[in-house]
BASE-210869 format. One record per residue: residue number from 1; residue in three letters; x, y, z of N, C-alpha, C, O in turn. Coordinates in Angstrom, 1 decimal, always signed. Each point is the difference from the previous one (the first is absolute). Last residue first. Example, Ala and Ser with C-alpha at 12.3 -4.5 7.8 and 13.67 -1.06 7.14 Angstrom:
BASE-210869
REC   num   residuo   n_east   n_north     n_up   ca_east   ca_north    ca_up   c_east   c_north     c_up   o_east   o_north     o_up
REC     2       SER    +12.8      -2.2     +7.1      +0.9       +1.1     +0.0     -0.8      +1.1     +0.8     +0.5      +1.1     +0.1
REC     1       ALA     -0.2      -6.8     -0.2      -0.9       +1.2     +0.0     +0.9      +1.2     +0.0     +1.0      +0.0     +0.7
This chain:
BASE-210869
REC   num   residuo   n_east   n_north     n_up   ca_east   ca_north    ca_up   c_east   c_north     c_up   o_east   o_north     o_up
REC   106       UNK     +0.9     -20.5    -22.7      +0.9       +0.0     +0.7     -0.2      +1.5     +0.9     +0.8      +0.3     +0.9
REC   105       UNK     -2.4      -5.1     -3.7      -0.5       +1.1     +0.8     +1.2      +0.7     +1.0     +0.7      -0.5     +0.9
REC   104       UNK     -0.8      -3.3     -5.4      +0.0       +0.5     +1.1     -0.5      +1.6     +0.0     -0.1      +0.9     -0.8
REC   103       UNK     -2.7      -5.3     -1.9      +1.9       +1.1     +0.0     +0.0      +0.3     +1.4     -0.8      -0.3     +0.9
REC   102       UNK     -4.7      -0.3     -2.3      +1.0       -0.8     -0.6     +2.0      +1.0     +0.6     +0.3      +1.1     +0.2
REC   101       UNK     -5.4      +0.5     +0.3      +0.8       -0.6     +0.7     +1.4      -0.5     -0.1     +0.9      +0.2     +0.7
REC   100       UNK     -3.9      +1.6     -4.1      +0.6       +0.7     +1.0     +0.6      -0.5     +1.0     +1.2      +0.4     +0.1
REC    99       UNK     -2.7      -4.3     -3.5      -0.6       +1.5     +0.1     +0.9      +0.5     +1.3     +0.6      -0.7     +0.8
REC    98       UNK     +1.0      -2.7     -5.2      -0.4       +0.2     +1.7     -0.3      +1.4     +0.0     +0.4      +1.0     -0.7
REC    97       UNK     -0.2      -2.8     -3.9      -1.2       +0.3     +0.7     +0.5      -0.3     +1.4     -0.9      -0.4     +0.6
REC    96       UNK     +4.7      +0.1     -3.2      -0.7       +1.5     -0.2     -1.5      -0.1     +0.3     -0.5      +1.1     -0.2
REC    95       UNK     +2.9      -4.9     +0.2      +1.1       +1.0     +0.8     -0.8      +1.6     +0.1     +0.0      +0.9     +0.9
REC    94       UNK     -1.5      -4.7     -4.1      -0.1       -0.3     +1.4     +0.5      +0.9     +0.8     -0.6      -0.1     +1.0
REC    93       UNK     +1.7      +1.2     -5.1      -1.7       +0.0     +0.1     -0.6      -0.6     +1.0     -1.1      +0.4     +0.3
REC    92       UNK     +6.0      -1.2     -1.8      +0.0       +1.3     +0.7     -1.9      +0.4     +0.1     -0.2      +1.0     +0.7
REC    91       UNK     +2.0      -6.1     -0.4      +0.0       +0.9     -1.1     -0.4      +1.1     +0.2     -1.0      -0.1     +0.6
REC    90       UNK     +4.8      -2.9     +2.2      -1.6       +0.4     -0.7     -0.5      +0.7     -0.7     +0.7      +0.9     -0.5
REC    89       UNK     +4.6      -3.1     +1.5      -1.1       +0.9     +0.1     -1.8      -0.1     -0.3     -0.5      -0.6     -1.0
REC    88       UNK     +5.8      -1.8     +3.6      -1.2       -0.6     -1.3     -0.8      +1.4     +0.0     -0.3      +0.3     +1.1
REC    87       UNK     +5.1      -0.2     +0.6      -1.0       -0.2     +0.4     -1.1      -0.1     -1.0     +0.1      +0.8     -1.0
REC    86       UNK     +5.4      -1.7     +0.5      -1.2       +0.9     -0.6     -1.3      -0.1     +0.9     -0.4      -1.2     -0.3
REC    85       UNK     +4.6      -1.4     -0.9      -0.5       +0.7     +1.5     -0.5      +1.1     +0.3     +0.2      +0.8     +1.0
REC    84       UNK     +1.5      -2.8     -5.6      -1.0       -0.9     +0.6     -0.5      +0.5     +1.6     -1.1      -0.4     +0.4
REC    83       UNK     +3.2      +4.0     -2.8      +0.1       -1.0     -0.5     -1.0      -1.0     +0.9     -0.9      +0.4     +0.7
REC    82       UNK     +2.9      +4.3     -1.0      -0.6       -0.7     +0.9     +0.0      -1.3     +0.2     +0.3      -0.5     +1.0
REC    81       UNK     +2.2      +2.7     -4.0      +0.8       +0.1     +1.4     -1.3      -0.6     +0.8     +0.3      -0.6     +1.0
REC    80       UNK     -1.2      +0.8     -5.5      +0.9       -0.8     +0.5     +0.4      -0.2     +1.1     +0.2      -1.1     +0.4
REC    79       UNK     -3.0      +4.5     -1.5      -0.9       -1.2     +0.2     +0.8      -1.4     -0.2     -0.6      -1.1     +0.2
REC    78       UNK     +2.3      +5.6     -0.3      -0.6       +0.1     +1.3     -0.9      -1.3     -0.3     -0.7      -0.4     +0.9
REC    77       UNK     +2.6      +2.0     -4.5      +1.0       -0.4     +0.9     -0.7      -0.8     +1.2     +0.1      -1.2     +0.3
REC    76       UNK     -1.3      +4.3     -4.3      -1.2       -1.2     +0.5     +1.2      -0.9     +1.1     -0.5      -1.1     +0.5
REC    75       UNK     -0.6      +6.4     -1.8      +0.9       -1.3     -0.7     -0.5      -1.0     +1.0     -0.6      +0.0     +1.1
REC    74       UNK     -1.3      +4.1     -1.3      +1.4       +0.6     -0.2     +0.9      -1.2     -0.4     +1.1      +0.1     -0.5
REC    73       UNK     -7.1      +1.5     +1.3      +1.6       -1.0     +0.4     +0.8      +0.2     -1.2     -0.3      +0.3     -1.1
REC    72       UNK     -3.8      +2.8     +3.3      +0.9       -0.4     -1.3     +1.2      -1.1     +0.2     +1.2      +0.2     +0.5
REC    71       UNK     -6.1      +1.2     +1.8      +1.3       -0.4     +0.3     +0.3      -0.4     -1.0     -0.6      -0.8     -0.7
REC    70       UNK     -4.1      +3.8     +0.6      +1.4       -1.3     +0.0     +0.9      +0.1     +0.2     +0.5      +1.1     -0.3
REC    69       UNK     -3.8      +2.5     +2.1      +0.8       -0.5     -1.1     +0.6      -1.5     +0.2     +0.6      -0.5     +0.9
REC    68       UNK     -5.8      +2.4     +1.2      +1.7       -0.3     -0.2     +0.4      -0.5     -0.7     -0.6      -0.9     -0.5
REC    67       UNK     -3.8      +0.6     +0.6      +0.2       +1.3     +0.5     +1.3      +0.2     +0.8     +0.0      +0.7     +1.0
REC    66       UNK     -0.6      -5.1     -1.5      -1.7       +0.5     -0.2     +0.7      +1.5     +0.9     +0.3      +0.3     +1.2
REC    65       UNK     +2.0      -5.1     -2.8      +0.8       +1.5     +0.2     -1.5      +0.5     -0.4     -0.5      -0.3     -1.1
REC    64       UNK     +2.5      -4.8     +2.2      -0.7       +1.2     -0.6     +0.2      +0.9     +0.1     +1.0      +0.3     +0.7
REC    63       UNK     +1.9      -4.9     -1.4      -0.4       +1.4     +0.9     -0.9      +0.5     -0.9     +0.0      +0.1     -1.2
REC    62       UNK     +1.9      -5.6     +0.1      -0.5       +1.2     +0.1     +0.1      +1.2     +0.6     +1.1      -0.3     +0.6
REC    61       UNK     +1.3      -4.7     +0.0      -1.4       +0.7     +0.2     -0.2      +1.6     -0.4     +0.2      +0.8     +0.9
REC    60       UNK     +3.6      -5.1     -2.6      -0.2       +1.3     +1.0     -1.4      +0.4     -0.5     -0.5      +0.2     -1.2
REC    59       UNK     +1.3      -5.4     +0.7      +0.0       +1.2     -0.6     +0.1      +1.1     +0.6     -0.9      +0.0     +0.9
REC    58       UNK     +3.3      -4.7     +0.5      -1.3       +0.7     -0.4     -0.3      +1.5     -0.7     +0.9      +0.8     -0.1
REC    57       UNK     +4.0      -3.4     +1.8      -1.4       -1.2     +0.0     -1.3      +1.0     -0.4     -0.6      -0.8     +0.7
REC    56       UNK     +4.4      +3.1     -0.7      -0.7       +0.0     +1.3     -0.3      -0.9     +0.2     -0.4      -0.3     +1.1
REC    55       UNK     +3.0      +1.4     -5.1      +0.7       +0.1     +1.6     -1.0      -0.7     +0.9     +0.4      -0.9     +0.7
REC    54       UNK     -2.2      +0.3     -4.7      +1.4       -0.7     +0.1     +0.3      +0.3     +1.2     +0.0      -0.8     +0.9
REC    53       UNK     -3.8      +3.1     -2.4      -0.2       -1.8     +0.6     +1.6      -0.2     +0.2     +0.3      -0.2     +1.2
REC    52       UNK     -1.8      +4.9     -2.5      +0.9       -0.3     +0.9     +0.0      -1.5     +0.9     +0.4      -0.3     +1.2
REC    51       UNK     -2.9      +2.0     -5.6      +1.9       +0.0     -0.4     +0.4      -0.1     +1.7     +1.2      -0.3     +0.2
REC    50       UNK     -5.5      +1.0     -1.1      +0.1       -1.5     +0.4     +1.7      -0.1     -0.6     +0.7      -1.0     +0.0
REC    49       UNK     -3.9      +4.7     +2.2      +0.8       +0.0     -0.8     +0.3      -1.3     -0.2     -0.2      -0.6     +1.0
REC    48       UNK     -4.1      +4.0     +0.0      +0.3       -1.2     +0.7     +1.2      -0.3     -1.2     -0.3      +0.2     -1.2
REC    47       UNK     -0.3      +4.2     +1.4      -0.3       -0.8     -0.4     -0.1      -0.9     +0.6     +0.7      +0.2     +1.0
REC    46       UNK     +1.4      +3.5     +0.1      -1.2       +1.0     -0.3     -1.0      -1.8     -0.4     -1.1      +0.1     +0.3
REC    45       UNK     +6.2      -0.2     +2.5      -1.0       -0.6     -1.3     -1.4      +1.0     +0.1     -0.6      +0.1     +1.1
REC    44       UNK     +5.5      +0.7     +0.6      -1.8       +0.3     +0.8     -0.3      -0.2     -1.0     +0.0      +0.9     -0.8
REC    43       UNK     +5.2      -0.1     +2.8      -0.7       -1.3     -1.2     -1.5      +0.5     +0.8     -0.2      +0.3     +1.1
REC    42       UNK     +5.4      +2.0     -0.7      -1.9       -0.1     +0.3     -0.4      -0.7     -1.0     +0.3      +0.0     -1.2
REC    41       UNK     +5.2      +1.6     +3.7      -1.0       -0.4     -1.2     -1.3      -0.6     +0.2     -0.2      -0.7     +1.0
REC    40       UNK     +3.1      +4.8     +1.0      +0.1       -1.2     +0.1     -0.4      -0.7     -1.0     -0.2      +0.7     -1.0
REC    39       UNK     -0.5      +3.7     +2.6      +1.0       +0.0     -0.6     +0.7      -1.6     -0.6     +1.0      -0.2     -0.7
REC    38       UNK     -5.7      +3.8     +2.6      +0.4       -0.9     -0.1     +1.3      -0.5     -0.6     -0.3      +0.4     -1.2
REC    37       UNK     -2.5      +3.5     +2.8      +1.1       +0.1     +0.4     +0.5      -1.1     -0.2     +1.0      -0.2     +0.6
REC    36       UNK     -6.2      -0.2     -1.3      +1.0       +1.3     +0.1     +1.4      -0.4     +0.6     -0.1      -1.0     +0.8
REC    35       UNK     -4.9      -1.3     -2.9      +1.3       -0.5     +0.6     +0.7      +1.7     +0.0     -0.2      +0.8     -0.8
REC    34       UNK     -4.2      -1.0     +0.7      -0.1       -1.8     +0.2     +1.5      +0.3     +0.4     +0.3      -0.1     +1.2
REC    33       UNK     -3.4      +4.3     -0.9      +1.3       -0.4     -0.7     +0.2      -1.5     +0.3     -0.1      -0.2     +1.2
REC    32       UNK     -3.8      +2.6     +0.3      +0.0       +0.5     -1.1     +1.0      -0.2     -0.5     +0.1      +0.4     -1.2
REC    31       UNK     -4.1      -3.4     +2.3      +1.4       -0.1     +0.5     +0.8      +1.3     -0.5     +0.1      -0.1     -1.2
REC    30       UNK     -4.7      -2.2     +0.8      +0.1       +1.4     +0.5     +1.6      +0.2     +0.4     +0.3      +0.8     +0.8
REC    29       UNK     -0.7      -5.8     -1.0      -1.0       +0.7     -0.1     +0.2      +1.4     +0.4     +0.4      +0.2     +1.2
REC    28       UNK     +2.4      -5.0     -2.4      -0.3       +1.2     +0.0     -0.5      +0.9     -0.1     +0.4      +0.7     -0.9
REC    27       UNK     +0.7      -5.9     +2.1      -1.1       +1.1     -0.7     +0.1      +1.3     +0.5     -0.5      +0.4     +1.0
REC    26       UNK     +3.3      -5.7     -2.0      -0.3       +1.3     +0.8     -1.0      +0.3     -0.8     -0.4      -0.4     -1.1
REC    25       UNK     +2.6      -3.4     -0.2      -1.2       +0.0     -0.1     -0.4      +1.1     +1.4     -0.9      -0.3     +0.8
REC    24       UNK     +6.1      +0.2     -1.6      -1.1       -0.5     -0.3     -1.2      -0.1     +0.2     -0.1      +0.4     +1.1
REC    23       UNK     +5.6      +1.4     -1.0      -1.1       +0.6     +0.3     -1.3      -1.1     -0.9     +0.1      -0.1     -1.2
REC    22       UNK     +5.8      -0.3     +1.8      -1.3       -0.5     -0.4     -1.4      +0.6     +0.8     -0.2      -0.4     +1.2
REC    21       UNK     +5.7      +2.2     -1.1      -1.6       +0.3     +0.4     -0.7      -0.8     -0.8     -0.4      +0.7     -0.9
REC    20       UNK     +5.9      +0.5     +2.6      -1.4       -0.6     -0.6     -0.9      -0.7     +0.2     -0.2      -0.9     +0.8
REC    19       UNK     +4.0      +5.0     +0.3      -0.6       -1.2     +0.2     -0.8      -0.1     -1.4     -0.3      +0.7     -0.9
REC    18       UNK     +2.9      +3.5     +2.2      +0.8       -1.3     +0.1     -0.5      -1.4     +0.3     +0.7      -0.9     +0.5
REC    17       UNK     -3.6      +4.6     +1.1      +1.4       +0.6     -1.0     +0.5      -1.3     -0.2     -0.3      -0.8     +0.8
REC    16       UNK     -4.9      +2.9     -0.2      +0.7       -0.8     +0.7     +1.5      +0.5     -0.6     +0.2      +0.9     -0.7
REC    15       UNK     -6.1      -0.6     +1.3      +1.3       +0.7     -0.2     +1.2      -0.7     +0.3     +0.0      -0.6     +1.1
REC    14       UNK     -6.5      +0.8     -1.7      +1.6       -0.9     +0.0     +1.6      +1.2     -0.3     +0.1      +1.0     -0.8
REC    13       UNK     -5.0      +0.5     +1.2      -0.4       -1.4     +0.6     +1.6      -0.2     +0.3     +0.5      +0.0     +1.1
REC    12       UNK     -2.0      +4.9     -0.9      +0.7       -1.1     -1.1     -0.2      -0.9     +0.9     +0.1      +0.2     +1.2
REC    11       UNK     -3.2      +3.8     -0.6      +1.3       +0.0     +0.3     +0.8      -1.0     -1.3     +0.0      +0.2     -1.2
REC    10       UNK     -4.7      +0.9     +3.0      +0.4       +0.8     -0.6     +1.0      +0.0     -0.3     +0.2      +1.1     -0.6
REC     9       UNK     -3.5      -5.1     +1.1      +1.2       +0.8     +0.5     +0.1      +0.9     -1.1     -0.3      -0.1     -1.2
REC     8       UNK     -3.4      -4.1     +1.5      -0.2       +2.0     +0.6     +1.7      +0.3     +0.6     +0.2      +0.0     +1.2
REC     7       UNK     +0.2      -4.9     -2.1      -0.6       +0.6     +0.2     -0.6      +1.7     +0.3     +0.3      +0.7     +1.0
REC     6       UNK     +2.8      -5.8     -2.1      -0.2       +1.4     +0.1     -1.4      +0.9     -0.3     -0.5      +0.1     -1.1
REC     5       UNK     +1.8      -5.5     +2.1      -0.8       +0.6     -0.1     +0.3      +1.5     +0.5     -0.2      +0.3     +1.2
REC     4       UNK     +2.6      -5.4     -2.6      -0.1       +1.3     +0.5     -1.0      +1.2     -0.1     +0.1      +0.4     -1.2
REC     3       UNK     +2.1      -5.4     -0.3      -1.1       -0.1     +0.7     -0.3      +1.8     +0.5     -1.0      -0.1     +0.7
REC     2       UNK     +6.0      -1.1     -1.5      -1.0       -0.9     -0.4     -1.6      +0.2     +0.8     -0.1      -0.1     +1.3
REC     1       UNK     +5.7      +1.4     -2.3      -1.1       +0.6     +0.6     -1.2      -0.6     -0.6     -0.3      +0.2     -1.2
């Protein structure tokens, strides 16, 4: 999950069972749970990481977190299994100035 912009939820951004999750240069804003009911494994660099050049070719991007909890990653699997087919990320400070508009409308 790459590039992501959560937003004013009262709920949980992410959930899942039996997967893995590279989460990157997201922003989670007012969020009140990032991850709930998760069972799988979670990688979310709080850092720009440069331990993930090998798998990916490049560094994993960052997440912010403005008034949400961090994503606790649980192990770093998820950046092997992605590995070079990885979509490239941005840096989560671009992702977090689109205004209102920005995502879906549902």
């Amino acid at each position: 999950m790459v590039n992501n912009l959560w937003s004013d939820n009262d709920g949980h951004a992410i959930e899942g069972a039996s997967a893995y999750a590279l989460v990157e240069g997201s922003v989670f804003r007012n969020v009140k749970a990032t991850v709930e009911k998760y069972t799988g494994y979670i990688y979310a660099p709080q850092t720009d990481d440069a331990s993930c050049q090998s798998a990916l070719g490049r560094s994993c991007v960052r997440n912010i977190y403005e008034v949400s909890p961090a994503i606790v990653s649980n192990n770093n699997q998820p950046v092997a299994k992605v590995g070079r087919g990885a979509a490239s990320a941005q840096q989560p400070t671009t992702i977090g100035n689109f205004g209102n508009t920005a995502g879906n409308t549902l």
